[in-house]
N, C-alpha and C positions, 0 to 999 in steps of 0.2 A: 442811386434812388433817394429821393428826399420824399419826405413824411412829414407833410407843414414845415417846422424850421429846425427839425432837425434829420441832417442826412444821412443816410448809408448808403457806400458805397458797394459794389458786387461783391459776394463773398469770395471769398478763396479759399481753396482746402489749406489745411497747415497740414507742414510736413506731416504619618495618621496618626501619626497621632490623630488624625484628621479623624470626626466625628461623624456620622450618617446614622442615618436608618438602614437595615438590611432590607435592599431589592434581591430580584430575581437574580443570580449567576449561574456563569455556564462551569463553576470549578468549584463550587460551593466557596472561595474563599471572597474575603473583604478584610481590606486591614483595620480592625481596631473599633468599630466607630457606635458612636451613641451619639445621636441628636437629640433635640426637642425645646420645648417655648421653657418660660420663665427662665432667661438665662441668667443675667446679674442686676435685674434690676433696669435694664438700659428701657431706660422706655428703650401718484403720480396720473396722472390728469393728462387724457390725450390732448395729442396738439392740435390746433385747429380752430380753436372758437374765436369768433371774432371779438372785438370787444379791447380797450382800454381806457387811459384816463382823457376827456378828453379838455383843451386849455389848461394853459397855463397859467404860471403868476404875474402879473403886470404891476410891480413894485415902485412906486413913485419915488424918482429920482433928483435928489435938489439939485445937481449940479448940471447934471447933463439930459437931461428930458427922464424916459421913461426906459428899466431895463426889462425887456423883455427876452424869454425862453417858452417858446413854444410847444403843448404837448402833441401826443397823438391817438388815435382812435385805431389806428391800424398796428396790422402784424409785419411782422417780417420773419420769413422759416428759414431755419438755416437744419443742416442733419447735425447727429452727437460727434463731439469731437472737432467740429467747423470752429475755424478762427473766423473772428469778422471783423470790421471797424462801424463804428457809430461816432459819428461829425455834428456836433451841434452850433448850428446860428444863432447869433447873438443882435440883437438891435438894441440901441441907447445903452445909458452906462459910458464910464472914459475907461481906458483902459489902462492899467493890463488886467485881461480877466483871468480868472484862475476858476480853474473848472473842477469839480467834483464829484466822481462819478460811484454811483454805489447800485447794487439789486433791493427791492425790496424787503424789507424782516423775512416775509415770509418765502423768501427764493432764494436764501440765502448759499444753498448749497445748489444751486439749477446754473449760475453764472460764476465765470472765473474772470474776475476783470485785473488785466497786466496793467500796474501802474495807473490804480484809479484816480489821482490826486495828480494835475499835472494843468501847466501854463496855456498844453497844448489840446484845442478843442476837440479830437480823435483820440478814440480810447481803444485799443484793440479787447476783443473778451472771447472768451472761449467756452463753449458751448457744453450742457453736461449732456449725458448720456439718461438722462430720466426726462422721458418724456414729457410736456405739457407747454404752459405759456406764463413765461417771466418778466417780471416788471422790473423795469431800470428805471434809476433816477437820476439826472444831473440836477447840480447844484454850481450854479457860474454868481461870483461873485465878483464885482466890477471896482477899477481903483479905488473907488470913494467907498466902501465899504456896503453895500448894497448889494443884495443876492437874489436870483430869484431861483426856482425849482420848474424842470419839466420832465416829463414820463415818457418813456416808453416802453411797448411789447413785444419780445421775442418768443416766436413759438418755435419746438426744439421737437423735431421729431423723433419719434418713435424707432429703434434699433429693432430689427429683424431678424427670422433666421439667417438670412444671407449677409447681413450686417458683419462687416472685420472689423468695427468699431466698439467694444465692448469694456474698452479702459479708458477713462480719463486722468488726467494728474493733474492737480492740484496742487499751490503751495503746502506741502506736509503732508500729503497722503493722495489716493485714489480713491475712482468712484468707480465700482466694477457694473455691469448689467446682468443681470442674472434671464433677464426673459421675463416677460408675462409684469413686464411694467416693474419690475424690483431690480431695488440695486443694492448695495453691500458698500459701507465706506472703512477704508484701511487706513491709518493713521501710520506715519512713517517712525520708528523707532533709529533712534540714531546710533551706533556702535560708540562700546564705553564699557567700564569694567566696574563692579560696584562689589559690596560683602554678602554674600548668598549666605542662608542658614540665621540660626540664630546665636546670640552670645548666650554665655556660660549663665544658670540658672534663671534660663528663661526658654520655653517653648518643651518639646518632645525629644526622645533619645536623638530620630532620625533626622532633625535640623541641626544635627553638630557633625561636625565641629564646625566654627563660620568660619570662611576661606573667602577668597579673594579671586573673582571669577570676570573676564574680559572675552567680553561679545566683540567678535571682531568686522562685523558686516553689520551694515544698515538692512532692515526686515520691515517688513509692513505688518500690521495687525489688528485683527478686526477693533472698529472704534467700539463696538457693541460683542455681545454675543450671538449667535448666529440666530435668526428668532424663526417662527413659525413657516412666516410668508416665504424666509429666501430660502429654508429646505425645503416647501413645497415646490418652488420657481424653479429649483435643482433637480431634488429628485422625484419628484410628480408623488411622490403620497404626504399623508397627514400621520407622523408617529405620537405626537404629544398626547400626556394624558388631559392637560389641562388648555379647553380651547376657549371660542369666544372672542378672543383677541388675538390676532396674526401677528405684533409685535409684541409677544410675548417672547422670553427667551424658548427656545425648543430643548424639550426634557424629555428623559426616556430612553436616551442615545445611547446605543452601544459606543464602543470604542470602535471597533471595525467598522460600525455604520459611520462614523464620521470619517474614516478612510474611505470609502464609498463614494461623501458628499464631497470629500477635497480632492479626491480623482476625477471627479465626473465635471467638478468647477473649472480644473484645470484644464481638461478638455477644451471646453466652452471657452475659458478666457484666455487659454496659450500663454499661460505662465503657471511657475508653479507654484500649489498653493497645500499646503501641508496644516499641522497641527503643529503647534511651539514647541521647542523642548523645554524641559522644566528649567532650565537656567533662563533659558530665553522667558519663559512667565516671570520668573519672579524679579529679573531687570527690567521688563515692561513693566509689572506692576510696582516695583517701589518708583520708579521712574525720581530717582535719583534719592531717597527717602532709606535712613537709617531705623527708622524705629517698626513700631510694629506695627501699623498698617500704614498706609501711605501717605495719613492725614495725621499721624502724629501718636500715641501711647494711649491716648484717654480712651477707653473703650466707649466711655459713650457719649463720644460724638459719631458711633458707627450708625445710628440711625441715619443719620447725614447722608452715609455712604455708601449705605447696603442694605438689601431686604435680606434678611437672617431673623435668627425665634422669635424677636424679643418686638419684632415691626413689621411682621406679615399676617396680615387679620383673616386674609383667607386663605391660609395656610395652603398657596399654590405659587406658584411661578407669576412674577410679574412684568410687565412691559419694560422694555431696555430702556435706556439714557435715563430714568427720571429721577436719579442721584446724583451727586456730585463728583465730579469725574477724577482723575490725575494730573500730576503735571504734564506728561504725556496725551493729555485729552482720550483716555481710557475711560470709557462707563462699568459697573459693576464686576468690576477684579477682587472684589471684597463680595460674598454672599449672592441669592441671586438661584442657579445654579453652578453646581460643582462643573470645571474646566478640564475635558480630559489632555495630556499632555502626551507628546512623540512617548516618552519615555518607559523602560520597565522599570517598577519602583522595587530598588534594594535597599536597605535601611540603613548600612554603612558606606554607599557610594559615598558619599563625603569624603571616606577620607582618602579615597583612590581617583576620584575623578581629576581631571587636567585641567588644569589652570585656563583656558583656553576652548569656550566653545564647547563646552563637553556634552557629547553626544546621550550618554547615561547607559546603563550596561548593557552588555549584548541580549540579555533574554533572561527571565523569570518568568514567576507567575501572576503579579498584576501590573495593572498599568497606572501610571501616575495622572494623580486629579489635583488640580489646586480651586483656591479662593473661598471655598466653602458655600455652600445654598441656603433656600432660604429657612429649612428646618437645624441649620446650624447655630450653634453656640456661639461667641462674639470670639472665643477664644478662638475656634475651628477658623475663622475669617482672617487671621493673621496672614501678613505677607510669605509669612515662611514655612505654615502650617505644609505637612505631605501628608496626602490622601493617597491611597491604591483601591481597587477594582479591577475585577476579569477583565479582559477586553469584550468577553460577549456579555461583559452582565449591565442591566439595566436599572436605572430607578427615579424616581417621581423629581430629583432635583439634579439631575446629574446631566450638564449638555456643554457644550465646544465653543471656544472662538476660533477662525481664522489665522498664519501667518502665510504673507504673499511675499515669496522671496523678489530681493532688490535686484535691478537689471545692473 
């Protein structure tokens, strides 16, 4: 199928110290915790519309006439998960051309293009899983240094009940579907062993002793926290107290409700998808990082990187990614809301846990929270900071990420 002068051809499937405020609990217990401000001073679019760019650039050429790259005004649908190829023609210009193929800023995550930078004028790209219509661009620049640019629109349908298409992969992570137009993106943690805890005269009794702790498997983890929209698109209600914005992180969570939302996801996406254990949090979050939070000692550059006391004006939960993230491309692992983890929280596991993956003890009485929220301290926000909570207690800043274990 060609589209003015660029073609496609027919698709083809591819193969506590930790600090808080006291919420409600079901055991009357919480480890340790006091929050509050003044801390140190720190200051998808259904598919289908018709509609694209239409011409292209016609770049005057001294040597060899004129190079043209043609756009277009049409669609082409393919379903989530479809590989395709897109062929573009070329007039004027000497050659060899070298083609340049990219999504628009704003579709950044809707296209997956294999080897976009290439001599050869077929690009293969692979389709997301979020519904709506995305803009490609090539970029063919011709021997004599002369370039032009042309457009096109991919519309990417819509995943359904009946849909077995629900994952995409991505260089470095996935994009799951949740239903009802939402999607969930996991960033790939790579297996690696790093210093868990904190050193000697610094942090709380229960981040010692530091030891020396190896993840032995690659894990996926949510890029975000799990916000509003995807545990309504999961479990069909609204728990949060603070609404108005569906990408906001979701607070309120029990511990058990987040077993709930990672059993019922796993259903739907047929892979399994759990809550990290607390080694597994805090190697995702220093994501390779010695010091106290992931961006270095200075506490205040945590505005940078957290909503905590000291930089939430309305003292509520705020919309994910809009801090600065990790080397891992992690958003808000510092503050935010508190993170509940697999774990029961004992306060000298340290010095008995296994070097290897360690599961964390068979059973107590609270459950392990990390990162600290937004009514926390700069201090509570440390990488190594332990938090505990009932598993049925709740409260205003307490909610979950994701881990999708590796195939």
């Amino acid at each position: 199928m060609c589209l003015g002068q660029i073609c496609i051809p027919q698709s083809q499937d591819s193969s506590d110290g930790g600090q808080q405020d006291g919420g409600q609990q079901d055991d009357g217990q919480q480890d340790g915790i006091t929050d509050g401000g003044g801390d140190d001073g720190d200051g998808g679019q259904d598919g289908g519309t018709d509609g694209g760019s239409d011409g292209g650039q016609d770049i005057p050429d001294p040597g060899d006439g004129t190079l043209s790259v043609s756009s277009t005004a049409d669609n082409v649908t393919v379903i989530p998960g479809q590989s395709t190829q897109l062929h573009a023609s070329v007039t004027g210009g000497a050659e060899p051309y070298v083609y340049q193929w990219g999504t628009k800023p704003d579709n950044q995550t809707g296209i997956i293009i294999k080897d976009p930078q290439s001599p050869d004028p077929t690009v293969t790209f692979e389709a997301s899983i979020l519904a709506g219509v995305y803009g490609f661009e090539v970029t063919v620049t011709e021997g004599g240094g002369t370039s032009a640019t042309a457009e096109v629109s991919i519309t990417v349908q819509a995943a359904d009940q009946g849909s077995t298409v629900r994952v995409v992969a991505y260089d470095g992570g996935l994009i799951m579907d949740l239903g009802s137009g939402i999607t969930m993106d996991v960033v790939l943690i790579p297996a690696g062993t790093f210093t868990m805890g904190s050193p000697d005269g610094e942090g709380e009794d229960d981040e010692h002793p530091e030891h020396t702790v190896t993840i032995s498997k690659d894990f996926y983890m949510g890029k975000f926290e799990v916000t509003i929209h995807q545990w309504m698109a999961v479990m069909g209600t609204d728990i949060a107290t603070f609404t108005g914005n569906g990408n906001r992180a979701v607070e309120s969570v029990t511990w058990n409700e987040s077993q709930d939302f990672c059993n019922a996801l796993s259903t739907w996406i047929g892979r399994t998808i759990r809550l990290p254990t607390e080694a597994e949090w805090e190697y995702a979050c220093r994501a390779g990082s010695t010091t106290a939070y992931y961006f270095g000692d200075d506490r205040r550059q945590l505005k940078d990187y957290a909503w905590y006391a000291s930089n939430t004006p309305e003292f509520q939960t705020e919309e994910v990614g809009q801090k600065q993230p990790n080397a891992f491309g992690l958003y808000d692992m510092h503050g935010n809301v508190w993170e509940w983890c697999k774990d029961w929280k004992v306060n000298d596991y340290y010095s008995v846990s296994p070097d290897t993956d360690p599961p964390g003890p068979d059973s107590d009485t609270l459950k392990v929270m990390r990162g600290g929220g937004w009514a926390s301290f700069s201090d509570v926000c440390r990488s190594a900071n332990r938090g505990g909570f009932g598993p049925g207690s709740e409260d205003y800043d307490v909610g979950f990420r994701v881990v999708v274990e590796a195939q």
